[in-house]
C-alpha positions as CSV (number, residue, x, y, z in Angstrom):
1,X,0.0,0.0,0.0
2,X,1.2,3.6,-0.6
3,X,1.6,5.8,2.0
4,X,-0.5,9.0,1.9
5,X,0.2,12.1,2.3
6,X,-1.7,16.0,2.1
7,X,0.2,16.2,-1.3
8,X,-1.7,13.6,-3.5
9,X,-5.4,11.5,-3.5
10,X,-3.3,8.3,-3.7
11,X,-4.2,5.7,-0.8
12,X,-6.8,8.0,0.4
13,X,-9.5,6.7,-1.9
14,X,-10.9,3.2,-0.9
15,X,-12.9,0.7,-2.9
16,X,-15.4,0.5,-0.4
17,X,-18.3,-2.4,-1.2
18,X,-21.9,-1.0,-1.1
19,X,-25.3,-2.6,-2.0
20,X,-25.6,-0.8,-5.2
21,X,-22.4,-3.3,-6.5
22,X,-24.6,-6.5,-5.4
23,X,-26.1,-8.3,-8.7
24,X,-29.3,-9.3,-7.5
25,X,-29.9,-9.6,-3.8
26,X,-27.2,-11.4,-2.9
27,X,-23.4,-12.4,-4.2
28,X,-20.9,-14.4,-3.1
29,X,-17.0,-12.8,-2.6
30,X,-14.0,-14.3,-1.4
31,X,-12.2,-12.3,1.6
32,X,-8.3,-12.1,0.2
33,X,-6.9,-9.5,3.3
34,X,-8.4,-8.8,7.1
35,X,-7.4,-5.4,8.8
36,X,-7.9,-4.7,12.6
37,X,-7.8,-1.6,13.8
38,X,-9.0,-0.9,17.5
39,X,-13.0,-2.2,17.3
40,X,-13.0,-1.8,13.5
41,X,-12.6,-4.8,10.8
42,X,-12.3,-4.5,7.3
43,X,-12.5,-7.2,4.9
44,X,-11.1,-6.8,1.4
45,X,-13.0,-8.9,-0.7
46,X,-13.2,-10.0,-4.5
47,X,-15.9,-11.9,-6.7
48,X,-13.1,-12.7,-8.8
49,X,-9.2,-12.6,-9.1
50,X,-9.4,-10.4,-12.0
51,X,-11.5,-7.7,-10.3
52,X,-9.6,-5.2,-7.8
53,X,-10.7,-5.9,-4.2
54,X,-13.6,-3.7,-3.1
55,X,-13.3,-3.1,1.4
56,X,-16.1,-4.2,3.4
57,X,-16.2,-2.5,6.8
58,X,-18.0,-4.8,9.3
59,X,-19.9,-3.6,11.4
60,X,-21.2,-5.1,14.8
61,X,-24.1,-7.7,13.5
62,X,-21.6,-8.8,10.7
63,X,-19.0,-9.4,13.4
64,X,-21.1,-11.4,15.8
65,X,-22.2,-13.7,12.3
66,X,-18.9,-14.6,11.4
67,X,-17.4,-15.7,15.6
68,X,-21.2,-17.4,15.6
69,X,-20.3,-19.0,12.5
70,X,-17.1,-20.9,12.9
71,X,-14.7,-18.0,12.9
72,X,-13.0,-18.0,15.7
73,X,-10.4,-15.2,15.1
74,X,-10.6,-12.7,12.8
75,X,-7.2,-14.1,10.4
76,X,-9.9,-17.4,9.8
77,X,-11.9,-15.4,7.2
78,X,-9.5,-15.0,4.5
79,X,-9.8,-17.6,2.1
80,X,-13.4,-18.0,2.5
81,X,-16.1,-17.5,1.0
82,X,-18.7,-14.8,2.1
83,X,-22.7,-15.0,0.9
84,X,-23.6,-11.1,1.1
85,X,-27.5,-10.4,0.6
86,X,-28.5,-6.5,0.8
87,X,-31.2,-5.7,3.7
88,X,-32.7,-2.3,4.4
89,X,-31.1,-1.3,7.6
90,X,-31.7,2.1,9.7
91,X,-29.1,5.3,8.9
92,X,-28.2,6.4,12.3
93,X,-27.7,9.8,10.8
94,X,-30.9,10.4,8.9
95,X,-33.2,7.9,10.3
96,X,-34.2,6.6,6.9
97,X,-33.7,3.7,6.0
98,X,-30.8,2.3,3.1
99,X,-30.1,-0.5,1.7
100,X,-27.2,-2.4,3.6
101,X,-25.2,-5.4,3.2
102,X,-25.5,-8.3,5.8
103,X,-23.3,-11.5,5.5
104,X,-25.8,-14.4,5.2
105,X,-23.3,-17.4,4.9
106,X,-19.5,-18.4,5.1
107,X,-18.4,-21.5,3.0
């Protein structure tokens, strides 16, 4: 990874994975990379080797999933396969709702 700096955009730009990149209601991606960082976990994750990773920030329910579902640390994830379906899940700034991503299955 490049570092960043206030003189260029490069490495502050992130491929971050929304519902709007979902064919359908659900897809399945493969998590190549995990990154901890305090409380927060990112996944970068792929549908394909050709396609450049997109990151999937996890939050809290999409945590508990993956420990409830055989993961028992966080390094366990990579390599597997990730069944993401889109839900409608509450904005905590607007109060509206948006569509979301939830993980529905690891293989």
């Amino acid at each position: 990874m490049s570092e960043t700096s206030t003189e260029s955009w490069d490495g502050l730009l992130t491929n971050y994975l929304k519902a709007e990149h979902i064919n359908g209601q659900e897809e399945v991606f493969v998590c190549i990379k995990v990154n901890v960082s305090g409380e927060s976990m990112d996944l970068e994750v792929q549908r394909n080797e050709s396609e450049k990773p997109f990151v999937f920030s996890l939050n809290v329910t999409n945590k508990v999933f993956l420990k409830n579902n055989g993961i028992s640390v966080p390094k366990e994830v990579i390599g597997k396969k990730l069944t993401l379906k889109k839900v409608l899940v509450m904005n905590p700034q607007t109060k509206k709702e948006v569509d979301g991503l939830r993980i529905s299955k690891v293989e």
